[in-house]
N, C-alpha and C positions, 0 to 999 in steps of 0.2 A: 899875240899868240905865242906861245912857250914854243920854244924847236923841240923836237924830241917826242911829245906830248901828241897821239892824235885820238879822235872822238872816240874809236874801240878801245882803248886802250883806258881811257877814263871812265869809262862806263862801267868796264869792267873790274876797273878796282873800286871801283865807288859802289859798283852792290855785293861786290865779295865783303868789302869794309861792314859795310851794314847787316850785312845777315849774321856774320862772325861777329857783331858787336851783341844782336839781337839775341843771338844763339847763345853767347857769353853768358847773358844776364839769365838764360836761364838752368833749370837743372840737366841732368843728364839724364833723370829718370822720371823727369816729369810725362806725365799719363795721365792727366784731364786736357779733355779736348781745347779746353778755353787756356791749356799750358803748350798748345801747339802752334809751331808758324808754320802758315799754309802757305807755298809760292808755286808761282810758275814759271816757267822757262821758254823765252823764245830765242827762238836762231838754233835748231837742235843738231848743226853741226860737229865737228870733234868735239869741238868746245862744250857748247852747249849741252851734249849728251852726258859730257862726266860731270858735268855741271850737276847733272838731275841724278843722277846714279849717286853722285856724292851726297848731295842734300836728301836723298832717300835713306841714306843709312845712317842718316840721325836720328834717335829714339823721340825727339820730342819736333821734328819736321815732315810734315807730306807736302809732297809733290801732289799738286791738283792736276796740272793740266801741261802739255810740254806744244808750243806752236812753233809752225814752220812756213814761209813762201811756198815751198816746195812740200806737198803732201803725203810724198810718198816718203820723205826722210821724217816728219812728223809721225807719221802712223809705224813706219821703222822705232823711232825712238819711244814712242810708247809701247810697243809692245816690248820693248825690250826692259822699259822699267815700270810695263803692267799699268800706266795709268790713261786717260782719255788726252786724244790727240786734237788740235787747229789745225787749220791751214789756209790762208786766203792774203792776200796781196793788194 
């Protein structure tokens, strides 16, 4: 095991990596649906919420669905960026 290195920490650079790779390859004005990445976001946390706020204000990314353990911060973070909410443990 690496010091320094723990499991949130890699997780979270490992799908920030892939979506900024995913998002890379494609355009900025892409507008056919089969030209969009659909994701979703769990843990809607600080984190998690700018998470989905961010990935919302890219032209060729929706935000499906945002979950949470906790369903009252789930149904908080969806209406705040307007999409359908999880919650279950």
């Amino acid at each position: 095991m690496t010091a320094g290195i723990d499991r949130r920490s890699m997780l979270g650079t490992s799908a920030a990596a892939g979506l900024a790779w995913s998002l890379g390859t494609r355009t900025a004005a892409a507008t056919e649906a089969s030209e969009k990445v659909v994701v979703g976001v769990m843990g809607m946390g600080g984190r998690g919420t700018t998470l989905a706020t961010e990935f919302q204000k890219q032209s060729n990314v929706d935000v499906a669905y945002v979950a949470d353990c906790d369903l009252t911060r789930a149904k908080q973070a969806s209406q705040k960026i307007r999409i359908a909410a999880g919650g279950a443990c």
